[in-house]
C-alpha positions in Angstrom: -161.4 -100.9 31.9 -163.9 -103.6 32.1 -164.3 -107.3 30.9 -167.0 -107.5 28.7 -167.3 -111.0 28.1 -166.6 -114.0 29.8 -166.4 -118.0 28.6 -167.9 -119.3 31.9 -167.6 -123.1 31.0 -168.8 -125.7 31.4 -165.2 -127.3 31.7 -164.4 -129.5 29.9 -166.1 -128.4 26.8 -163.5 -126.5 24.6 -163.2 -123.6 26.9 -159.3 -123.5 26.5 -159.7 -124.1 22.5 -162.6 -121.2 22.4 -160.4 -118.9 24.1 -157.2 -119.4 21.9 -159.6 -118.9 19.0 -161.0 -115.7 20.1 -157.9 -114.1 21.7 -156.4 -114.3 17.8 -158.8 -111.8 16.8 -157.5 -108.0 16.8 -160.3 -106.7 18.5 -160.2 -109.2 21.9 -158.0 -108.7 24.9 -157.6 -112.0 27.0 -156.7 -112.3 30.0 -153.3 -114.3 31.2 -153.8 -117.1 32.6 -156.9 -117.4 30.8 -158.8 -118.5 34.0 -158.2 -115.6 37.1 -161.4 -117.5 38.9 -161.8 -113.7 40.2 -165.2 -113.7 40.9 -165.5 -117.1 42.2 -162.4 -117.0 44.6 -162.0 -113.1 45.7 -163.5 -112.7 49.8 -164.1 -109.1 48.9 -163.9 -108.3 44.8 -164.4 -104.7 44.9 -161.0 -104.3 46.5 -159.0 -106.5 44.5 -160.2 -105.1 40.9 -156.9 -103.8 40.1 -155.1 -107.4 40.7 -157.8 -108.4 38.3 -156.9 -105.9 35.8 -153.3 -106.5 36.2 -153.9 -109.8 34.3 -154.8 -107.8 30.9 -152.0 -105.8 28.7 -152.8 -102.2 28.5 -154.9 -102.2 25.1 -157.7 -99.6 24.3 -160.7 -100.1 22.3 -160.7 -103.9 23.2 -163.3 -106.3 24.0 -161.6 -107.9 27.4 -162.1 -111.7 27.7 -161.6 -114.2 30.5 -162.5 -117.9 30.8 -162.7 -118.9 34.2 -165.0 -122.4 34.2 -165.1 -122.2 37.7 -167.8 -119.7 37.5 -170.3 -122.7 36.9 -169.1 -124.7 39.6 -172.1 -123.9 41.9 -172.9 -124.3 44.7 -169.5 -125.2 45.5 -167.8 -121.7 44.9 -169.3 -118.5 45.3 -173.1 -118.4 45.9 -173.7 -114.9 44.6 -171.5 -114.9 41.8 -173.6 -113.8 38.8 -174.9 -111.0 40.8 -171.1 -110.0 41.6 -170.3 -109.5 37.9 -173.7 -108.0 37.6 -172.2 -105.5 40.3 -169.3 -105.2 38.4 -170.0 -104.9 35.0 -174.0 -105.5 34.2 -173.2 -105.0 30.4 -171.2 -108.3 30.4 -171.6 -111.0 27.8 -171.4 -114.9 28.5 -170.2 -117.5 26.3 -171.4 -121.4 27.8 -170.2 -124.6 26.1 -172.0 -127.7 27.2 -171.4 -131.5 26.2 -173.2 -134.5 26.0 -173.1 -135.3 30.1 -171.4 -139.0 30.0 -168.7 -137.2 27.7 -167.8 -134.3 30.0 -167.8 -136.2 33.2 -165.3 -138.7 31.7 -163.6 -136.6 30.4 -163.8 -134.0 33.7 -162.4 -137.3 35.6 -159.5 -137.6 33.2 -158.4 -133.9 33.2 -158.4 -134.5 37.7 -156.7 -137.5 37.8 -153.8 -136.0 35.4 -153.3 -133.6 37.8 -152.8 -135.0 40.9 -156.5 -133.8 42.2 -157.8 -137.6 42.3 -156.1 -141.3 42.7 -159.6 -142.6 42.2 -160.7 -144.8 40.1 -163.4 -143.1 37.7 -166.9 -144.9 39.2 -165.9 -144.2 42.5 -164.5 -140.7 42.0 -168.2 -139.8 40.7 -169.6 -140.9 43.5 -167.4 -139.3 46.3 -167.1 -135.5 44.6 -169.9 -134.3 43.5 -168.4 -131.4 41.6 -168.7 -134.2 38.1 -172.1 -134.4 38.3 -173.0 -130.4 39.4 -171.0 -128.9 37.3 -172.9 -131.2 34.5 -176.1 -129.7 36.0 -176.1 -127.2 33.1 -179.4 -125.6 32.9 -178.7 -125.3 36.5 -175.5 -123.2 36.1 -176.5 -120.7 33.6 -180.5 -120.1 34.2 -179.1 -117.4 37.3 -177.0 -116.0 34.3 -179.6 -115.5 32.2 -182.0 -114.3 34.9 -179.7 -111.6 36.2 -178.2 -110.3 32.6 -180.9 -111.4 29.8 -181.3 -114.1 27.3 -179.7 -112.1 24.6 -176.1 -111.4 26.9 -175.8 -115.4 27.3 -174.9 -117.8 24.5 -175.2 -121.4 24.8 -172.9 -123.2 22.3 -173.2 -127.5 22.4 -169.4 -128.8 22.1 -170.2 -131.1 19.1 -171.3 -128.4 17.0 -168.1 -126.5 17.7 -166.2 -129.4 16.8 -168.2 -130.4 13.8 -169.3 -126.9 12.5 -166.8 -124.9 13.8 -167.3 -122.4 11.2 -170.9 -121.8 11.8 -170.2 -121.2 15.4 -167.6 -118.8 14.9 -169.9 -116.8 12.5 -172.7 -116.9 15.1 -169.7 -115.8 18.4 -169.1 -113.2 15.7 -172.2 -111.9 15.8 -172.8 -112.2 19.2 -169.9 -110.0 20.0 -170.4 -107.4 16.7 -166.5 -108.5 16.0 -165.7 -109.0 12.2 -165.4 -112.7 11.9 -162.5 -112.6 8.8 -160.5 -111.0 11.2 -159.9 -114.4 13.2 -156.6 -116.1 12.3 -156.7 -120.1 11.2 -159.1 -121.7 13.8 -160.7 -124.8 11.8 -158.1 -127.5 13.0 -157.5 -125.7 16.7 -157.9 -127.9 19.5 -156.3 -127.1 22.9 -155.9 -129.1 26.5 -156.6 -132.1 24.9 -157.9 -135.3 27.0 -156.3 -138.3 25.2 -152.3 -138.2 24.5 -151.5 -135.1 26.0 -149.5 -134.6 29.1 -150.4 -132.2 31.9 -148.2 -131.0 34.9 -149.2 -131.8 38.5 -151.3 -128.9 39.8 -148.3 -128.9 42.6 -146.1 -127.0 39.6 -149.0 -124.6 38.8 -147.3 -121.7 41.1 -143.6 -122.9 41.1 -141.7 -121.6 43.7 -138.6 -119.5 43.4 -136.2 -122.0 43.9 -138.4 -124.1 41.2 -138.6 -120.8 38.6 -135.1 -121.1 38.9 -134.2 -124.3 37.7 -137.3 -123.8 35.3 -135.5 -120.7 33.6 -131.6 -121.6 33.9 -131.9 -125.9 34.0 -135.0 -127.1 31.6 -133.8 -130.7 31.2 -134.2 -131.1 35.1 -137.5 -128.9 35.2 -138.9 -131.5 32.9 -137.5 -134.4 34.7 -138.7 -133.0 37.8 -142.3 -132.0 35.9 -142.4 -135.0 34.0 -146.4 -136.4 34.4 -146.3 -139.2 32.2 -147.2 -141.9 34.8 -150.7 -140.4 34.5 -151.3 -139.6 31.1 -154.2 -141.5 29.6 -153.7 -143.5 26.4 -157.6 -144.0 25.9 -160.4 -142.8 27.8 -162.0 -144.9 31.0 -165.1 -147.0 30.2 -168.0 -146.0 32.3 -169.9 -149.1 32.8 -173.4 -149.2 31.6 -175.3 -149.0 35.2 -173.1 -146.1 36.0 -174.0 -144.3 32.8 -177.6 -144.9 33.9 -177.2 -143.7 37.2 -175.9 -140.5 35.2 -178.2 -140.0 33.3 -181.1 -140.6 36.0 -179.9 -137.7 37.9 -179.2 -135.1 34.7 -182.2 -136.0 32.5 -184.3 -133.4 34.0 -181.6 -131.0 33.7 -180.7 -132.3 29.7 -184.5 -131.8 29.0 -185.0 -128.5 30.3 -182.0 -127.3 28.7 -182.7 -128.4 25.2 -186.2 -125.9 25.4 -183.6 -123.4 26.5 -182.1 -124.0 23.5 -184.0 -124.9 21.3 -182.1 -128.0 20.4 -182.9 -131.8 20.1 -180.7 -132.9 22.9 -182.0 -136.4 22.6 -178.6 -138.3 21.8 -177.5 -137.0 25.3 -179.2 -140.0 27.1 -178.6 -142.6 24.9 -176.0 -145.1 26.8 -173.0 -146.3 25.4 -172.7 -149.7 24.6 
């Protein structure tokens, strides 16, 4: 087997929603957990591909998806990453959310802090881990995509539109991936791994021990007491004050402008500050 197309971010953006959506069609395959971050964590990939596959049921004639968003995290994971999935499968197809920058980075901050990965507050947690602002460096991330595999194997799909026309995008994903789109079960109101009023568990309870499987599977009251997160769930999102959205937007403009000729899109509403 082989994957033959991958969501490769930008986190954030409705990778997790995306990936529900498509793994409801008949003709998809994905991968569990949805993001393996194989190519962008493995020392030496070519001997590990059967731990890859091992994360896929045993399906024929099936497109086989992952989504792992870390695979736009450079320079900060593996530097020759789109020429290792070139290696491995040069036929792959790319599916790339983006989001208006202020939006994603806020909300990037929020998804970090619920798990335990920051105790930061938002302005300073921008400014001391620069993963916010690369991983918002979009043009950035994909450009070596589309250099080593094609235009046509990479589609760029801008958040709001798959919130607000979700229909359209799924017709054009359809295309994209010669699956019949009225094969896709309900996916106008999906929305997964949401920011606001959700509750996530501390990335310390993302690999449980056995002692912790245990009292997950035969005591659930006390895994949830023990997993319970709600100190750190957000009620309403941070406020970025209006220097810092600024500064933001200072360093991504160039990045926002080439992207939009990428495109083809009026990206013009990404640097407008929030008042």
């Amino acid at each position: 087997m082989k994957v033959d197309f991958m969501i490769i971010g930008a986190q954030k953006c409705g990778t997790t929603t995306l990936f529900d959506i498509l793994n409801s069609h008949p003709s998809v395959n994905g991968c569990r957990p949805k993001e393996p971050h194989f190519f962008s964590s493995s020392k030496n990939w070519k001997n590990e591909l059967q731990k890859y596959h091992n994360h896929f049921s045993k399906e024929e004639d099936m497109l086989h998806l992952e989504a792992s968003t870390t695979y736009t995290f450079y320079p900060l994971r593996n530097l020759r990453i789109w020429k290792d999935i070139y290696d491995y499968n040069p036929n792959t197809k790319f599916i790339y959310l983006v989001r208006r920058p202020i939006d994603r980075i806020i909300s990037s901050y929020m998804h970090r802090y619920e798990k335990g990965y920051t105790d930061l507050k938002i302005e300073e947690a921008i400014i001391k881990d620069r993963l916010y602002l690369d991983v918002t460096r979009y043009y950035t991330q994909i450009s070596p995509y589309i250099r080593q595999f094609g235009r046509e194997r990479v589609l760029i799909i801008d958040f709001d539109d798959f919130i607000s026309h979700r229909q359209s995008v799924i017709d054009k994903i359809s295309e994209f991936l010669s699956i019949d789109v009225s094969e896709f079960a309900d996916y106008e109101e999906a929305k997964s791994n949401v920011s606001v009023g959700g509750q996530k568990k501390h990335y310390k309870f993302d690999s449980p021990s056995v002692p912790q499987r245990i009292i997950r599977k035969f005591f659930p009251p006390l895994w949830r007491m023990i997993t319970d997160n709600s100190s750190r769930a957000f009620l309403k999102k941070p406020v970025l004050s209006i220097e810092f959205q600024e500064m933001i937007l200072n360093m991504l403009e160039l990045e926002v402008r080439e992207l939009a000729i990428l495109m083809d899109k009026d990206l013009s509403d990404w640097v407008v500050i929030n008042k």
